[in-house]
C-alpha positions as CSV (number, residue, x, y, z in Angstrom):
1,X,0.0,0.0,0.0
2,X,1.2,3.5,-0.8
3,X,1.9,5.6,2.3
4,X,-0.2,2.9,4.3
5,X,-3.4,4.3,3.0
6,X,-6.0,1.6,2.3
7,X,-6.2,0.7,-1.4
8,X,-9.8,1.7,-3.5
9,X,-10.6,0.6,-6.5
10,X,-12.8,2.9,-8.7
11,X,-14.9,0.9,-11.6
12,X,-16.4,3.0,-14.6
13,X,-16.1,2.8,-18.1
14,X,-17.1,6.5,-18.8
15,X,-13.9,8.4,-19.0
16,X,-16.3,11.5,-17.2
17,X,-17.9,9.9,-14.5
18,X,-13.9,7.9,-13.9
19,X,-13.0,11.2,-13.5
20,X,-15.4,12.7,-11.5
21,X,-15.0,10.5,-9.4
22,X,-11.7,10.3,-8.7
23,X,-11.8,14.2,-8.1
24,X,-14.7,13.8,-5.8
25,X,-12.6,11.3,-3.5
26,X,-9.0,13.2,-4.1
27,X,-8.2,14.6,-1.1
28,X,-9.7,11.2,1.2
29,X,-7.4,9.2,2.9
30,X,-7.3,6.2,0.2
31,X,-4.7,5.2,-2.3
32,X,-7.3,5.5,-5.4
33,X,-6.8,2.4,-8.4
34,X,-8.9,3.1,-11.5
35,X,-10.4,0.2,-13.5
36,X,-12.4,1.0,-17.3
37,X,-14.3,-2.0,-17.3
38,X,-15.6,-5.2,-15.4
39,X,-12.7,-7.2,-16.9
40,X,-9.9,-4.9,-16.0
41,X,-11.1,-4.6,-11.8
42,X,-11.0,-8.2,-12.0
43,X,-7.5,-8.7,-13.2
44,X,-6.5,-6.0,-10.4
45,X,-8.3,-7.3,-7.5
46,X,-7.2,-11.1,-8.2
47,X,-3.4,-9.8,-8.8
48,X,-3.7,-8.4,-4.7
49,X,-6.1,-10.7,-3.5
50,X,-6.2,-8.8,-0.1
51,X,-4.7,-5.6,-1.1
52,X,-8.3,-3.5,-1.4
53,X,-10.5,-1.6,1.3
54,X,-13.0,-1.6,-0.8
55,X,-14.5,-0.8,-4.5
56,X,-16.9,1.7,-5.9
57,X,-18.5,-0.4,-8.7
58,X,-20.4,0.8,-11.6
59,X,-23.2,-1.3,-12.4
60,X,-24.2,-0.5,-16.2
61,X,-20.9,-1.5,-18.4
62,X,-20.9,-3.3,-21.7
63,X,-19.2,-6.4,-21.2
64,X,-19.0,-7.6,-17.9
65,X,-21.4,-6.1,-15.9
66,X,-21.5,-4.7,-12.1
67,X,-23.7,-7.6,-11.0
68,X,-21.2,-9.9,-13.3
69,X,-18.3,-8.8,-11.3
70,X,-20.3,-9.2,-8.3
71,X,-20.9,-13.0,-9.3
72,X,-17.6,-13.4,-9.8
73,X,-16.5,-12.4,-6.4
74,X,-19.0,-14.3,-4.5
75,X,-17.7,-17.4,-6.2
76,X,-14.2,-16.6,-4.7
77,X,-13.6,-16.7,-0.5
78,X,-10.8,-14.1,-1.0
79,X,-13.6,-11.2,-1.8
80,X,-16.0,-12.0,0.5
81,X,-15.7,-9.3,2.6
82,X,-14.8,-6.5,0.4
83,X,-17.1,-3.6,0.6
84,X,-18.5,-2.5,-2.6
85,X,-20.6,0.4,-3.0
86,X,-22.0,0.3,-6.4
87,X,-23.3,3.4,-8.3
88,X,-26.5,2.8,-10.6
89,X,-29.7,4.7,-11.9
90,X,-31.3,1.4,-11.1
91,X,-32.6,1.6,-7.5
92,X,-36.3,0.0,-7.1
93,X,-36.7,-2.5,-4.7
94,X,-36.1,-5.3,-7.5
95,X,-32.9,-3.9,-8.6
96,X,-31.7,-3.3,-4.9
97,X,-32.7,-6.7,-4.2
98,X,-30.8,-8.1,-7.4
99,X,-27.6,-6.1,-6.0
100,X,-28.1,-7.5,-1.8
101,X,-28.0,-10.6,-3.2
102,X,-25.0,-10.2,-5.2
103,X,-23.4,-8.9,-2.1
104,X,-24.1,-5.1,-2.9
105,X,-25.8,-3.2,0.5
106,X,-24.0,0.1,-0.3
107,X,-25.5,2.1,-3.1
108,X,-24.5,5.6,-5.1
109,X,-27.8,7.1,-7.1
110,X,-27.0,8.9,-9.9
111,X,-26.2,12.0,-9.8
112,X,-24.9,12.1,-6.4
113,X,-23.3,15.1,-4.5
114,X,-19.5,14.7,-3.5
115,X,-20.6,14.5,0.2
116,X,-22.8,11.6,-0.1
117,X,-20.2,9.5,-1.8
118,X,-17.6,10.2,0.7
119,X,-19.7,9.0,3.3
120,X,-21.1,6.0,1.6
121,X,-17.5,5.0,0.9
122,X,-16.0,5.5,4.5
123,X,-18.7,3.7,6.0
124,X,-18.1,1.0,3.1
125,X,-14.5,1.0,4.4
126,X,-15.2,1.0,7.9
127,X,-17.8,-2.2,7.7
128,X,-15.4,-3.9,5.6
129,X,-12.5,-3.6,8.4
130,X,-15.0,-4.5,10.7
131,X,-16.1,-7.7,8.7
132,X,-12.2,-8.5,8.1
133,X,-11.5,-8.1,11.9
134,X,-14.2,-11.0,12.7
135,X,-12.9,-13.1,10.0
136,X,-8.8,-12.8,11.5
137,X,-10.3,-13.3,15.1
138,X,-12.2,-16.3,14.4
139,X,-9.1,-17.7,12.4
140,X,-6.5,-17.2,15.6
141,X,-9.1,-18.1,17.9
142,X,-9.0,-22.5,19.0
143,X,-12.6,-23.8,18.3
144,X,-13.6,-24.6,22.2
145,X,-17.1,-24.5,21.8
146,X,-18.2,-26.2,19.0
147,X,-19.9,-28.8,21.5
148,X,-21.9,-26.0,23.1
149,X,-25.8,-27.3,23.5
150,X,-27.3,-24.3,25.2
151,X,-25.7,-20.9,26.1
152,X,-26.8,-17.4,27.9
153,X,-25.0,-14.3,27.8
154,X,-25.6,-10.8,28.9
155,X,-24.3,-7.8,27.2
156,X,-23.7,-4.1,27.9
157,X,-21.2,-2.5,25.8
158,X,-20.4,-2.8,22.0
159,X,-17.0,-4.4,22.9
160,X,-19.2,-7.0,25.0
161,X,-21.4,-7.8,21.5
162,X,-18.8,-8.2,19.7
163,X,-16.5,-10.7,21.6
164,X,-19.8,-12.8,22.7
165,X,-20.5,-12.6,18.8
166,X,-17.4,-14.1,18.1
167,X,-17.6,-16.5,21.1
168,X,-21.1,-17.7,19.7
169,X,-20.1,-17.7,16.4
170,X,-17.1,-20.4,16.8
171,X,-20.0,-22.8,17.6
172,X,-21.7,-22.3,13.9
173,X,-21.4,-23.6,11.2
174,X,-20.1,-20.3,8.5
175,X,-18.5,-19.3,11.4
176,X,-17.9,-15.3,10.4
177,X,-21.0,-14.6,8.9
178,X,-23.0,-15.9,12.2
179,X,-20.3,-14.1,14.1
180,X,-20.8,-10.8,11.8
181,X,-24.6,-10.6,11.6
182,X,-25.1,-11.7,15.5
183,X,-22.7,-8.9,16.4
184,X,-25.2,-6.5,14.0
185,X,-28.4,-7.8,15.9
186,X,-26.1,-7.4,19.3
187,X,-25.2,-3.7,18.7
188,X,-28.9,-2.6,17.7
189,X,-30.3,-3.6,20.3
190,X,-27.3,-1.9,22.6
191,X,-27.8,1.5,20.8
192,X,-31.2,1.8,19.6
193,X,-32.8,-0.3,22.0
194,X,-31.6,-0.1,25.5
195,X,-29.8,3.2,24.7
196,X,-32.7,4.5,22.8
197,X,-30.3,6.4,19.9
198,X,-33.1,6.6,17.0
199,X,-32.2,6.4,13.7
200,X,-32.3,9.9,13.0
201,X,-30.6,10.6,16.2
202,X,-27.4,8.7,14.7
203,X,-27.7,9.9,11.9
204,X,-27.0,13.2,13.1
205,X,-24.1,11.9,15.7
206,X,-22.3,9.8,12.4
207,X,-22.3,13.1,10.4
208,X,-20.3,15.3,14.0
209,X,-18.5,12.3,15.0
210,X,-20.0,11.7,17.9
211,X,-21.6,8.4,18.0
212,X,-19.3,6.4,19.9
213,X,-19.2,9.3,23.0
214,X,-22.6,9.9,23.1
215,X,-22.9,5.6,23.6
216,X,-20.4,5.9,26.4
217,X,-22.2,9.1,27.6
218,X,-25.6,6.9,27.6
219,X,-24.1,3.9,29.3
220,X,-23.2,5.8,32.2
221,X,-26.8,7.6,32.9
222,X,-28.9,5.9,35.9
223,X,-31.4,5.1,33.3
224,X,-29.2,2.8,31.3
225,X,-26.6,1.8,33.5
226,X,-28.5,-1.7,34.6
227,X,-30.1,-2.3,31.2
228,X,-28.3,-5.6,29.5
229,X,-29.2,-7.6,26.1
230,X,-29.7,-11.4,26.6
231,X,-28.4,-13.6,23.6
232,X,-29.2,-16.9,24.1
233,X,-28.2,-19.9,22.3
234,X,-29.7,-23.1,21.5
235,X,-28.4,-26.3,19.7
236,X,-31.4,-28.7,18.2
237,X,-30.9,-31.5,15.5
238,X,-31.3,-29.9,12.5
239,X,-30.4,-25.8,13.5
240,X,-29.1,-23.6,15.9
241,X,-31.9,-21.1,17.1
242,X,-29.9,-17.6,18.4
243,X,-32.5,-15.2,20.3
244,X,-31.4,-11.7,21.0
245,X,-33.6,-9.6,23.9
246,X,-32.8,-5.6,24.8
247,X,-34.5,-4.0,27.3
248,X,-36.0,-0.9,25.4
249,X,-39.4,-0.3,24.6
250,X,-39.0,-1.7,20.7
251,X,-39.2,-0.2,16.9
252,X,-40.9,-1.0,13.4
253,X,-38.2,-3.5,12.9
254,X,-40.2,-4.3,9.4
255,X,-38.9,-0.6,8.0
256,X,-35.2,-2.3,8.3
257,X,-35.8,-6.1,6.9
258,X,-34.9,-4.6,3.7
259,X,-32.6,-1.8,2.5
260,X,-35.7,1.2,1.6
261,X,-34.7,2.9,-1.7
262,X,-35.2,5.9,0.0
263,X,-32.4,5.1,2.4
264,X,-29.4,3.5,0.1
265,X,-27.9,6.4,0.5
266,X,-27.8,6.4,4.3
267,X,-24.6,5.3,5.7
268,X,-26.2,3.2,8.5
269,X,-29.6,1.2,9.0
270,X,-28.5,-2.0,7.2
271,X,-27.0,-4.4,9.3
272,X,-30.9,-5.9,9.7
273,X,-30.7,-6.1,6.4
274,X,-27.4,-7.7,5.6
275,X,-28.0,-10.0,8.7
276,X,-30.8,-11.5,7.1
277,X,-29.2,-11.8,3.7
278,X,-25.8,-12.8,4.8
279,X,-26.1,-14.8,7.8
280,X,-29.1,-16.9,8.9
281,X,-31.6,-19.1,7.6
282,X,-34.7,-17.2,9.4
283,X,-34.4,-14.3,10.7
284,X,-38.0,-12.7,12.4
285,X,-38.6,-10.0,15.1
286,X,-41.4,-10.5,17.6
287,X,-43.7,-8.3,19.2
288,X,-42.7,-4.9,19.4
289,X,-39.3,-5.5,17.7
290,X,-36.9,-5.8,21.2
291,X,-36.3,-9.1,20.8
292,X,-34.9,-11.1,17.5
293,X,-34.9,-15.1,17.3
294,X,-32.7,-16.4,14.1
295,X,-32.0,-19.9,13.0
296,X,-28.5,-21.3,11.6
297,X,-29.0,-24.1,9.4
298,X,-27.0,-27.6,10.6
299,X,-25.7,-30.0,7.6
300,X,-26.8,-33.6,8.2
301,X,-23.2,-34.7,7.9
302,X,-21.5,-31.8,10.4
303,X,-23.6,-33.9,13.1
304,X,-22.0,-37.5,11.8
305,X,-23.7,-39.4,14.9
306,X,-21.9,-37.9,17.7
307,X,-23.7,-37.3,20.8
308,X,-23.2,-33.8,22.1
309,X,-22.6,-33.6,26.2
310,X,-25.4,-33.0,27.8
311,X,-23.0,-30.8,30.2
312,X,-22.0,-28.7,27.7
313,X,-23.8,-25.9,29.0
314,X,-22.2,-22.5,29.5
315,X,-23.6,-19.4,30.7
316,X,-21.8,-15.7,31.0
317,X,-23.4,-12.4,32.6
C-alpha cells in the first residue's frame, strides 16, 4: 500500500464519470486504483487478493457487468468481505434486491453530491475492516465451543457484543457470517434499544463524529446503567436457534428487513438487512421488535452421529 493508505478501486467505463470521481474522493485518505471496465477490476483485484479496502463499482458497463463482477467475487472466498458500493440509476426494490444478493448493500444514485459519496464510501471501508477483523479473530481463535448445546449471555457495551459474537459464532457452522450478523443484531439492540439512539438521532451523531461518545455518555446515565441484552443460544438437531432480547421499549423493525430505496444512500440502517441476507436461515422480530430469534441451518453430515454432552452448557453475565 502506498503511504499505508487503504487501497480503492474505482470501476467505470465512462472516462467522465472515472473522473469525476476520482476528483470527488482526491483529497480522502485512500490510495485511489482506476479500473475502465468489469474485466480490468477483476485482473486488479485477483493480482492483490487482499490488497483492497473496498470498491466503488459501476453497475451498467458493456461487457461484464457490475452484478457480473459481483458473481464473480461471491464465487471466490478471497472477496468476501470487500465492501463494494455500487453506483446505478437502477434503485427500485427489484434492482436493490438483485444487488443484496449479489453482495451489494452500499449504493450511489446517480447524480450524487460529492458528500454523499464520501460518506457512503467511509462507511463501506469501515464495515469492511469490521467484517475482516471477525474473520482474523475467528481464524486465531481455538474452536472450544463447537460442543456447546445451550448458552446465555448478557451484554452491555459494543465491545461486549462483539467478543460474545465471536464466542457464539465459533459454535456455527459459516462461522464469520453468524459471528458478523449476530454482532449486527447485538449492537442494535445496545444503541437503539436499551440506549434509545433513534435512527435519525445517529444519523446526526455519524455526520459530527460523535456516535461512539454519546454511547459511552448513555451507558453511564442511571437510566441505562443496569439495562443488558440477553443472547441466548440453542443447539437442536437440525439448527441452531440464536435469540437476542434488549430492554427498550422496541421499533418497526419491518422498515429495516430490507434496505428502503429511500435510504441506500444512508450510511447506516442495514445491518438488519445484511444479517438477514448474509447470515441466517430465518431471521423474524417479535412483538414490538426488542427481541430477535434467528435460526443457523446444521448439515446432516456436520452432526455424523456424535452425541453432544449433555454438560456442555455455558452461561456468561
Amino acid at each position: 500500500m502506498l503511504n499505508n493508505l487503504p487501497r480503492l478501486l474505482i470501476v467505470d467505463d465512462d472516462d467522465l464519470n472515472l473522473e469525476v470521481l476520482v476528483e470527488c474522493l482526491r483529497e480522502e485518505p485512500y490510495e485511489l486504483v482506476q479500473a475502465r471496465n468489469g474485466a480490468q477490476a477483476l485482473d486488479l483485484l485477483r493480482q492483490d487478493r487482499e490488497g483492497f479496502a473496498g470498491m466503488v463499482l459501476d453497475r451498467m458497463m458493456p461487457g461484464l457487468t457490475g452484478l457480473d463482477v459481483m458473481k464473480e467475487l461471491k464465487a471466490d472466498e478471497h472477496f468476501q468481505w470487500l465492501p463494494v458500493v455500487m453506483q446505478t440509476s437502477a434503485a427500485s426494490p427489484r434492482e436493490i434486491c438483485e444487488g443484496m444478493e449479489a453482495g451489494v448493500f452500499f449504493y450511489l444514485t446517480k447524480p450524487f453530491a460529492p458528500q454523499v459519496l464520501r460518506r457512503l464510501v467511509s462507511a463501506a471501508v469501515e464495515e469492511g475492516r469490521k467484517w475482516q477483523s471477525v474473520a482474523r479473530n475467528l481464524r486465531v481463535q481455538v474452536k472450544t465451543i463447537g460442543s456447546l448445546q445451550q448458552g446465555r449471555f448478557r451484554v452491555q457495551t459494543i465491545d461486549e457484543a462483539y467478543d460474545v459474537a465471536l464466542l457464539i459464532g465459533q459454535a456455527c457452522p459459516d462461522s464469520e457470517k453468524v459471528a458478523f450478523g449476530l454482532n449486527e443484531l447485538i449492537m442494535n439492540g445496545v444503541e437503539h434499544g436499551n440506549l434509545q439512539i433513534g435512527y435519525d438521532e445517529k444519523t446526526q451523531l455519524q455526520e459530527t463524529n460523535q456516535w461512539e461518545e454519546e454511547i459511552a455518555r448513555r451507558q453511564m446515565m442511571e437510566e441505562h446503567a443496569h439495562k443488558f441484552v440477553e443472547v441466548s443460544f440453542e443447539r437442536h438437531a437440525e439448527h441452531i436457534q440464536l435469540t437476542v432480547t434488549d430492554q427498550g421499549d422496541g421499533f418497526d423493525w419491518s422498515e429495516y428487513q430490507e434496505i428502503r430505496a429511500d435510504r441506500i444512500m444512508e450510511s447506516h440502517g442495514r445491518g438488519i438487512a445484511m444479517a438477514k441476507t448474509l447470515s441466517f436461515e430465518h431471521l423474524e422480530y417479535q412483538g414490538n421488535g426488542n427481541q430477535v430469534v434467528c435460526r443457523v441451518k446444521i448439515q446432516p453430515e456436520a452432526c455424523s452421529g456424535q452425541a453432544v454432552p449433555e454438560h456442555a452448557v455455558l452461561e456468561r453475565s
